[in-house]
DRENDO-1510 file (C-alpha; in Angstrom, 1 decimal, always signed):
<recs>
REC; n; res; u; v; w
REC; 1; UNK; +0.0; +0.0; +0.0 .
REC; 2; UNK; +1.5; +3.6; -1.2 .
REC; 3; UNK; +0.7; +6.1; +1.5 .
REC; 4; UNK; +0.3; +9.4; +0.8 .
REC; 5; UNK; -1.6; +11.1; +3.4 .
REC; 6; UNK; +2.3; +11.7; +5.1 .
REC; 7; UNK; +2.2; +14.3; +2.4 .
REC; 8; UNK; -1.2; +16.3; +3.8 .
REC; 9; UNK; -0.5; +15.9; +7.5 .
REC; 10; UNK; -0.2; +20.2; +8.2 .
REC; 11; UNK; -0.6; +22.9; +6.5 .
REC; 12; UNK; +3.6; +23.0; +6.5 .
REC; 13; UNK; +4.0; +20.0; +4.8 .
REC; 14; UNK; +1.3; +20.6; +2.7 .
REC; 15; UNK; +2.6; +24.0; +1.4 .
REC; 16; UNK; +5.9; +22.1; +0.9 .
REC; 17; UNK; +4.8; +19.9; -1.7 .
REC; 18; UNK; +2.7; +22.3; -3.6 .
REC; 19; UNK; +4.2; +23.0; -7.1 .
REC; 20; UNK; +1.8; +24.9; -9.1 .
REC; 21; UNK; +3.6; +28.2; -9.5 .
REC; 22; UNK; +2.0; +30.9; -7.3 .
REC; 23; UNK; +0.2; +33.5; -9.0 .
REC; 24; UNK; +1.4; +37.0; -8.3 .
REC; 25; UNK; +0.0; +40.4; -8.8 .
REC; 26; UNK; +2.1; +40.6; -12.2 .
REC; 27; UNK; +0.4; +37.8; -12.9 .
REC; 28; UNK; -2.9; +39.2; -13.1 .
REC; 29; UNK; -4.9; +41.3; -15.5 .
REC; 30; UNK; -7.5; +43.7; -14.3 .
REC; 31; UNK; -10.6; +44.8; -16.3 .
REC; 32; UNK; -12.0; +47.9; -17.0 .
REC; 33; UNK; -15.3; +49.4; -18.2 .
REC; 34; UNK; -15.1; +52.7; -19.2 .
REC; 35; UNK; -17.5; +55.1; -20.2 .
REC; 36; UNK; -18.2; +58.8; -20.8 .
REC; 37; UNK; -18.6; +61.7; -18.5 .
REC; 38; UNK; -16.8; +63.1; -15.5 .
REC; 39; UNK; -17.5; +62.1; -11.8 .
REC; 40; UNK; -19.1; +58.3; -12.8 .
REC; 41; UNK; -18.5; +55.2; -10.7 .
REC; 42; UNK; -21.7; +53.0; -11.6 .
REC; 43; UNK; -21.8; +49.4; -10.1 .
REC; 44; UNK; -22.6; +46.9; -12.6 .
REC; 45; UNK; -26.0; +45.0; -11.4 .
REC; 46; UNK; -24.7; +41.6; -12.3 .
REC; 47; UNK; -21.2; +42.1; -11.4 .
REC; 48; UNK; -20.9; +42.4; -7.5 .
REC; 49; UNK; -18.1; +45.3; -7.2 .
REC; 50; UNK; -17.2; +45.8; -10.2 .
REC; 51; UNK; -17.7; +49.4; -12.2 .
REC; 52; UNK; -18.2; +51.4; -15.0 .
REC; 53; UNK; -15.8; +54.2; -14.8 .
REC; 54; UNK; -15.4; +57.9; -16.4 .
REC; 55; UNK; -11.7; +58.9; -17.0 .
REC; 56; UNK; -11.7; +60.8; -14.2 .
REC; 57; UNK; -12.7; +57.9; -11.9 .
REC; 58; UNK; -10.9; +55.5; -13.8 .
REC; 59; UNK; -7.0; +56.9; -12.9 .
REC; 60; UNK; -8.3; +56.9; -9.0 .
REC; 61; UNK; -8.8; +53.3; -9.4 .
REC; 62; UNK; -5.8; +52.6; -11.2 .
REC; 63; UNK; -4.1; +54.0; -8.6 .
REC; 64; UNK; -5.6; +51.7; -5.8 .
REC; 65; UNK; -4.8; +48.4; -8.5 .
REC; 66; UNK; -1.1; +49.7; -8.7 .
REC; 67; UNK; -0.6; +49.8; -5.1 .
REC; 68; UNK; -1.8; +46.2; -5.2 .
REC; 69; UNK; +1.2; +45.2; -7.5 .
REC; 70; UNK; -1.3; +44.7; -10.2 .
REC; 71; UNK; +0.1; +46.5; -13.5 .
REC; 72; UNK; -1.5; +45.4; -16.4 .
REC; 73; UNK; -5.3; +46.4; -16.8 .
REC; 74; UNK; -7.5; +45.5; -20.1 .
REC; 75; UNK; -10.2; +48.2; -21.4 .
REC; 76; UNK; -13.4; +47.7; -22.8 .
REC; 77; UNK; -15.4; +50.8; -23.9 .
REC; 78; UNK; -18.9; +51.7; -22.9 .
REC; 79; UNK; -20.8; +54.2; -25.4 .
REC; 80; UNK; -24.4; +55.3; -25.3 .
REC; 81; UNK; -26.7; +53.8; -27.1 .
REC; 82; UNK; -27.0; +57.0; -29.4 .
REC; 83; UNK; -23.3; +56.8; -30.5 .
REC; 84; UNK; -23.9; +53.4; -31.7 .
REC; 85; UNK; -24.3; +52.4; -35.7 .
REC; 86; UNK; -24.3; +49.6; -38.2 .
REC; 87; UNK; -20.6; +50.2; -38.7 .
REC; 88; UNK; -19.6; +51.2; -34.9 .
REC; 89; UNK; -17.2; +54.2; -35.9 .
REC; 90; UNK; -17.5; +54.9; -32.2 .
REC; 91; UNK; -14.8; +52.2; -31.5 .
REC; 92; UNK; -12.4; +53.6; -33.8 .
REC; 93; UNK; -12.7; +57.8; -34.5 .
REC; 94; UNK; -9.4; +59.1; -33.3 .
REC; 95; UNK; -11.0; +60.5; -30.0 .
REC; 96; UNK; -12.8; +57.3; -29.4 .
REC; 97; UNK; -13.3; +56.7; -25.5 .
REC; 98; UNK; -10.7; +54.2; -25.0 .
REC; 99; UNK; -7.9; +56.4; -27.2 .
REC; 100; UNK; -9.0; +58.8; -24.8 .
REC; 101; UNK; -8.2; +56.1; -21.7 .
REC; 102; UNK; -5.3; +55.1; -22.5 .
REC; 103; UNK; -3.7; +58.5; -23.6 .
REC; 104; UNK; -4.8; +59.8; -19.5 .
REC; 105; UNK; -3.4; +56.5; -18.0 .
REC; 106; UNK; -0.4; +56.8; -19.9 .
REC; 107; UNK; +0.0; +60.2; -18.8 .
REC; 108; UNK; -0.5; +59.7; -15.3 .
REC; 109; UNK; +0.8; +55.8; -15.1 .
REC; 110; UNK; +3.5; +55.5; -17.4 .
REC; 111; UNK; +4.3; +52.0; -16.2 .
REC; 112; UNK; +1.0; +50.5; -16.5 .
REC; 113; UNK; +1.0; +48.0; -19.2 .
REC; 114; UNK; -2.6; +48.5; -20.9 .
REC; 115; UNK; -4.4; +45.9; -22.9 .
REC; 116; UNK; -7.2; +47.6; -25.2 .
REC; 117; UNK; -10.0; +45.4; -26.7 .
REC; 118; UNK; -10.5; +45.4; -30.6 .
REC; 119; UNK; -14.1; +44.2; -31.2 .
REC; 120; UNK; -16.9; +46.4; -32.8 .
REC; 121; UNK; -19.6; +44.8; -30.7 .
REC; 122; UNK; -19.7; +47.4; -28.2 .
REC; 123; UNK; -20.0; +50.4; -30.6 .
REC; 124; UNK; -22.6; +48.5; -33.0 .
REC; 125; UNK; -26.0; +49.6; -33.0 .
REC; 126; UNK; -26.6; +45.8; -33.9 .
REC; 127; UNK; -24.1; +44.3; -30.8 .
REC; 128; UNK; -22.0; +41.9; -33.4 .
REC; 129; UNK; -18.8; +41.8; -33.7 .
REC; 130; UNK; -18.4; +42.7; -36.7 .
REC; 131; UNK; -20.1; +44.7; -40.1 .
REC; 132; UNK; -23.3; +42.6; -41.2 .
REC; 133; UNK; -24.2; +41.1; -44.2 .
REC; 134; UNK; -28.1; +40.6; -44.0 .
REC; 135; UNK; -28.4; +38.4; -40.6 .
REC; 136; UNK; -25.0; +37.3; -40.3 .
REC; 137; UNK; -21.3; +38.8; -39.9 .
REC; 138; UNK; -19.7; +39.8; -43.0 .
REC; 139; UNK; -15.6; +38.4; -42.4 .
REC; 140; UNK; -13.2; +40.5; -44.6 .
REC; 141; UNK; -15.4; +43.9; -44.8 .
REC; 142; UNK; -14.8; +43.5; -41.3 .
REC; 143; UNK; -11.1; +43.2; -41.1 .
REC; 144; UNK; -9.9; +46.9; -41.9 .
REC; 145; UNK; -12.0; +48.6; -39.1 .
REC; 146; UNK; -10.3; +46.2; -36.4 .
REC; 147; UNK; -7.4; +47.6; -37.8 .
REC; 148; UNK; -8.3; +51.0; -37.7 .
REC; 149; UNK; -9.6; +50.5; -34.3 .
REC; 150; UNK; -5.9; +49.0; -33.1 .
REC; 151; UNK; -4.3; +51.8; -34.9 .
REC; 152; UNK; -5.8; +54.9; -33.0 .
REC; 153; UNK; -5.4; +52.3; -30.1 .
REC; 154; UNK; -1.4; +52.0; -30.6 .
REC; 155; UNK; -1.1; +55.4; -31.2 .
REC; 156; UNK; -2.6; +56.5; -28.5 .
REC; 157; UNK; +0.0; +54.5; -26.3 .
REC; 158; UNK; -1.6; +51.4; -25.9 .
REC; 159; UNK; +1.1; +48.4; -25.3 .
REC; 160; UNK; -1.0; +45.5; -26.3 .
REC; 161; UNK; -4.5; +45.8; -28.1 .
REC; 162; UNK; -6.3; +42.6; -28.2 .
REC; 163; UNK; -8.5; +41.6; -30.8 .
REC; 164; UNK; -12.0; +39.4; -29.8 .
REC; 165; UNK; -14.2; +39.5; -32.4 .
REC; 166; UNK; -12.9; +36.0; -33.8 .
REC; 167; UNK; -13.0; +37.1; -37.6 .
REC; 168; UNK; -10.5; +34.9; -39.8 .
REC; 169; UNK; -7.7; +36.9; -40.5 .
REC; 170; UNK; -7.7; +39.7; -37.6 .
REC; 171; UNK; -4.5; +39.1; -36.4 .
REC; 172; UNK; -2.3; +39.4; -40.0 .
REC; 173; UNK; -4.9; +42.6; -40.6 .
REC; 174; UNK; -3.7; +44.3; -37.3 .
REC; 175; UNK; +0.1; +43.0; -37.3 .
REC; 176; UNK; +0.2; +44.1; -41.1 .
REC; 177; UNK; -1.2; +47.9; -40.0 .
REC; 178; UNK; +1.2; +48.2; -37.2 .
REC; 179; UNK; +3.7; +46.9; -39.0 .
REC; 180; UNK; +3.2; +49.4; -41.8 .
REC; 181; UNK; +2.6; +52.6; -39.3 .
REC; 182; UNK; +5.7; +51.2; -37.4 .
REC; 183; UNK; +4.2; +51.1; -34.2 .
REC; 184; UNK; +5.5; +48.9; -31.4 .
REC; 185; UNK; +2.4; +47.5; -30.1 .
REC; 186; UNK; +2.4; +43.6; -29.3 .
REC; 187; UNK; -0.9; +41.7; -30.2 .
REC; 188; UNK; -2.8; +39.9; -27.4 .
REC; 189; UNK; -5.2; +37.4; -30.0 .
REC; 190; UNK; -7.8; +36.1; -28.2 .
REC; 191; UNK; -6.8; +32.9; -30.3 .
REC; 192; UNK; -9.7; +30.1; -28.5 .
REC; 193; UNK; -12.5; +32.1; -27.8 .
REC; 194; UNK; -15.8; +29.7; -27.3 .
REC; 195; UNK; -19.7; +30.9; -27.8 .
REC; 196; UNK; -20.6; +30.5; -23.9 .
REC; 197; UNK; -23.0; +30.9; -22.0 .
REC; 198; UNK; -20.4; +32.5; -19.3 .
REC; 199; UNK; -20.7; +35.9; -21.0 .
REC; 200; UNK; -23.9; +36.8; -19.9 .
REC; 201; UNK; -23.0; +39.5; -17.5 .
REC; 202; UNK; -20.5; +41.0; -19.2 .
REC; 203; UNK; -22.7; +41.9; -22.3 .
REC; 204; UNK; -25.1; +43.7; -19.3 .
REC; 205; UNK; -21.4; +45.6; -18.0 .
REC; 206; UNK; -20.2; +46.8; -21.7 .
REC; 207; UNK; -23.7; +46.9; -23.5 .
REC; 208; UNK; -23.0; +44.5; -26.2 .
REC; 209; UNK; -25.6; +41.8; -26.4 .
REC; 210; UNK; -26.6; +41.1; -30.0 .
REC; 211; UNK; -30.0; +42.8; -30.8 .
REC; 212; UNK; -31.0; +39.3; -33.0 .
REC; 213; UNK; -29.4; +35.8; -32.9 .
REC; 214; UNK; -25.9; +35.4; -31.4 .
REC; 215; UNK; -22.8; +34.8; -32.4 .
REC; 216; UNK; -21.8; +31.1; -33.2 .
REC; 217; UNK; -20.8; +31.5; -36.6 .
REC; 218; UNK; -17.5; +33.0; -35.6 .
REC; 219; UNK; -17.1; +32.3; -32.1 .
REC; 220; UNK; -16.0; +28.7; -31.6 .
REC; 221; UNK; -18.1; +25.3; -31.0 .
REC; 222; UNK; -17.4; +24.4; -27.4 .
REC; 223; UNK; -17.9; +21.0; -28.6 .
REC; 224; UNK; -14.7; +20.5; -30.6 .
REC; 225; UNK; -11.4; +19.8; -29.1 .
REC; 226; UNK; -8.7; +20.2; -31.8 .
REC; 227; UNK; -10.0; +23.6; -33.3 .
REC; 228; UNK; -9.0; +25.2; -30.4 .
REC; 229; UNK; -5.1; +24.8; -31.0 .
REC; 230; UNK; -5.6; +25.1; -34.9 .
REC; 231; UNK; -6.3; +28.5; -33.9 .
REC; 232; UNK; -3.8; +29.3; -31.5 .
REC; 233; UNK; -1.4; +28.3; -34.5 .
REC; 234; UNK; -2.9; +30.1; -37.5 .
REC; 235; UNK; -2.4; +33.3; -35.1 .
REC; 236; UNK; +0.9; +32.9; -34.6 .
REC; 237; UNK; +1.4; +32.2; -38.2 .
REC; 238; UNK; -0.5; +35.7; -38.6 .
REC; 239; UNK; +2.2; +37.1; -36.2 .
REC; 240; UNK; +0.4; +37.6; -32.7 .
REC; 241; UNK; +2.4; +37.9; -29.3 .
REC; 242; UNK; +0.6; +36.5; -26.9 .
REC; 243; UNK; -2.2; +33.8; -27.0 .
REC; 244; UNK; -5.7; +33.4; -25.0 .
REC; 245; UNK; -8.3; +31.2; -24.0 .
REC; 246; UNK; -11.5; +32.4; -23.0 .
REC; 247; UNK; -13.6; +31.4; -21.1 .
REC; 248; UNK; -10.8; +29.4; -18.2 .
REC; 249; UNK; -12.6; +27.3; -15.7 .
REC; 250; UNK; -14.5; +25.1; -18.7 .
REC; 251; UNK; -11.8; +25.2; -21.2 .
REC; 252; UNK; -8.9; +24.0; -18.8 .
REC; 253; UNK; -8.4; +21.0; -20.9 .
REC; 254; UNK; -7.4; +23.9; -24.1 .
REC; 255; UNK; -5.4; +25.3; -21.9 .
REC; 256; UNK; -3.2; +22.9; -21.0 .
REC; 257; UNK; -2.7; +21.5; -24.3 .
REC; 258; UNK; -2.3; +25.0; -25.3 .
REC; 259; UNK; +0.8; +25.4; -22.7 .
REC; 260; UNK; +2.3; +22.3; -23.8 .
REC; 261; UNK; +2.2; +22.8; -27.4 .
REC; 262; UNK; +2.8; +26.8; -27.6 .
REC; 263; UNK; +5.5; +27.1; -24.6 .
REC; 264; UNK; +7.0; +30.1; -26.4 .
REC; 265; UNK; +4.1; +32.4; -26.5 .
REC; 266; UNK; +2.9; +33.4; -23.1 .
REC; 267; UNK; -0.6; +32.2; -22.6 .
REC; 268; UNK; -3.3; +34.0; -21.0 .
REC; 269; UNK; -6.8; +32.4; -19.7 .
REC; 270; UNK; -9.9; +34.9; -18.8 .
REC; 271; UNK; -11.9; +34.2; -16.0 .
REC; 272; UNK; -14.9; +35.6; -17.6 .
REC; 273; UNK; -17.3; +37.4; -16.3 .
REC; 274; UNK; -20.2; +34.5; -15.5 .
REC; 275; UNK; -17.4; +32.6; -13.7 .
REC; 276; UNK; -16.8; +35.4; -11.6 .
REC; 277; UNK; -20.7; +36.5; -11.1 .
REC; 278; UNK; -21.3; +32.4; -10.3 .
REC; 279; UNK; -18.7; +32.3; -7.8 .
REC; 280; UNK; -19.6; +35.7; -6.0 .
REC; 281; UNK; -23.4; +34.7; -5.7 .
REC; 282; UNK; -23.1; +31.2; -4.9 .
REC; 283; UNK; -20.8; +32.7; -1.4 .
REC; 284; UNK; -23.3; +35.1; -1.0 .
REC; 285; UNK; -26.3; +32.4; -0.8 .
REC; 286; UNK; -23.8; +30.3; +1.7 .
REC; 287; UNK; -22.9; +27.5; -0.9 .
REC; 288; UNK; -19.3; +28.0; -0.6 .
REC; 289; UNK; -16.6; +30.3; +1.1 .
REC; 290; UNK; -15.9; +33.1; -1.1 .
REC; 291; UNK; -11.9; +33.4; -1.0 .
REC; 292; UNK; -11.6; +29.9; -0.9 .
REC; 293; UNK; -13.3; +29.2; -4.2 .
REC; 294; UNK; -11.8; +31.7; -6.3 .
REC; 295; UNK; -8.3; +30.6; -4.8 .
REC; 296; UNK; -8.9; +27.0; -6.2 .
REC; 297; UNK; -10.2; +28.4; -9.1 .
REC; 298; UNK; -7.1; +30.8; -10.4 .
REC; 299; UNK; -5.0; +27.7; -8.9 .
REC; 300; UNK; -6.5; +25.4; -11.2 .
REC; 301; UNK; -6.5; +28.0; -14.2 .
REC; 302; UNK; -2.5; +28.5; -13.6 .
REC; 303; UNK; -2.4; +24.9; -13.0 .
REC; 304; UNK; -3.5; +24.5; -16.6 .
REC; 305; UNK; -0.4; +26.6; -17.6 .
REC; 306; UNK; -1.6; +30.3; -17.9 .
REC; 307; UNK; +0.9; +32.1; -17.2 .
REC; 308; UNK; -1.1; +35.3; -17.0 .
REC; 309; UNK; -4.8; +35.6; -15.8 .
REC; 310; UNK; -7.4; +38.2; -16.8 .
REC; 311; UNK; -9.9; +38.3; -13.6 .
REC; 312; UNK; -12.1; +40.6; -12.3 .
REC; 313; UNK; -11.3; +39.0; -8.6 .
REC; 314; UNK; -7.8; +40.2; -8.7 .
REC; 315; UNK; -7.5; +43.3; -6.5 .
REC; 316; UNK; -9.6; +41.0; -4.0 .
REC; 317; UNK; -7.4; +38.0; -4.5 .
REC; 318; UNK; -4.1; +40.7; -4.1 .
REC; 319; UNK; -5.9; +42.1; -0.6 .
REC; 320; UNK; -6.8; +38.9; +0.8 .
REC; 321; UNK; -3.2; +37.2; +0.0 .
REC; 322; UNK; -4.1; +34.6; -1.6 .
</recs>
């Protein structure tokens, strides 16, 4: 009989034979919803504590995050509903709110790392990712305004922009403009992206649910298990820095075999915002403790091989020393 309870006896020996890395604050990746105005701090109805912010409000908080250790941050932008159309020029006019963002952080916070979204969903008066062609997503007419949206990004200072809206071909579009305008922005693709159910609240946070039908003809089939990683590789092909899978906690399997097949491209998971809205309700109705769940959570997430995690629990997870 092999015995292995010896190695569970404390909480000493315990901590001794734990080897999944430990996740640190540069580790994690803090989100943002931003939004016009001065003065605005709104809480999010389905997301416990976290925010739509103003500019204003936005560099406050930045500040708290940074004194956490926490130095990357990802922006998604929140226009009204009247700034919206069928091509979302919102997202990409060169004063566009997260421009805007990132040109104040940068200002204030030179050495915060900022991520910037690249998905017309939340500046379309239709909430898809992309221009339409009758009832569905039109691929290539598509491409040159993510581009245009990552330019005016970049040259506002952004240091990563991050395109989501899964259209073939994104990543080459984008490395190819910022290539051309010689612009040292890296590319964070969000390379296995899944059509979840997990999103729910975050389409309430940034405004983006799809005003008809939804979006599984371009975001993958969470029933395959190989498209995944032909993904990954046709973005690096394209040129991308970094690598994503999104959502985590369901996907951990793609993650893994992402780390082992990619181990040269730093992989990042994204706790999304269901799995962070699941969590936070289920400890408040008394099913589970709240810092212990999310702490097995991003374990098992950087278990998987992340080596960087987007989560909205991460100033909490910073505070509580986890």
């Amino acid at each position: 009989m092999k015995r292995f309870r010896q190695f569970r006896e404390t909480p000493e020996i315990r901590d001794k034979y734990a080897d999944v890395p430990p996740i640190r604050p540069s580790g994690l990746i803090y989100p943002y919803f931003v939004t016009e105005g001065e003065g605005v701090r709104e809480e999010i109805a389905t997301m416990k504590d976290i925010y739509r912010f103003s500019i204003d409000t936005l560099l406050d908080d930045i500040a708290d995050t940074l004194s956490l250790g926490i130095d990357k941050v990802l922006l998604f932008g929140v226009v009204p509903e009247g700034e919206k159309d069928e091509r979302g020029t919102a997202g990409y006019k060169p004063d566009n709110i997260i421009s805007r963002a990132v040109r104040a952080i940068k200002a204030r916070f030179p050495q915060v790392v900022v991520f910037t979204d690249i998905c017309l969903c939340e500046y379309t008066s239709h909430g898809h990712c992309g221009l339409l062609h009758g009832h569905d997503v039109e691929n290539d007419s598509t491409l040159p305004l993510l581009a245009e949206m990552a330019y005016q990004h970049a040259v506002a200072g952004a240091d990563f922009v991050a395109p989501s809206a899964m259209m073939d071909g994104q990543i080459e579009a984008l490395r190819q403009r910022l290539d051309r305008e010689k612009l040292p922005t890296k590319i964070l693709a969000y390379s296995a992206k899944y059509a979840s159910a997990y999103y729910g609240p975050f389409r309430d946070a940034a405004g983006s649910a799809p005003s008809f039908g939804d979006r599984k003809t371009y975001q993958m089939d969470y029933r395959t298990k190989d498209q995944g990683l032909e993904e990954i590789a046709a973005d690096i092909e394209e040129g991308t820095d970094w690598i994503m899978v999104k959502p985590a906690l369901a996907y951990l399997d793609i993650l893994y075999r992402a780390s082992q097949r990619f181990p040269d491209y730093p992989l990042v998971a994204y706790q999304v915002s269901g799995e962070y809205s699941m969590f936070l309700n289920g400890a408040r109705d008394g099913l589970f403790d709240e810092q212990r769940i999310f702490a097995e959570s991003l374990t098992a997430i950087r278990r998987a091989g992340a080596r960087y995690i987007i989560t909205y629990y991460a100033k909490k997870f910073v505070r509580a020393g986890l």
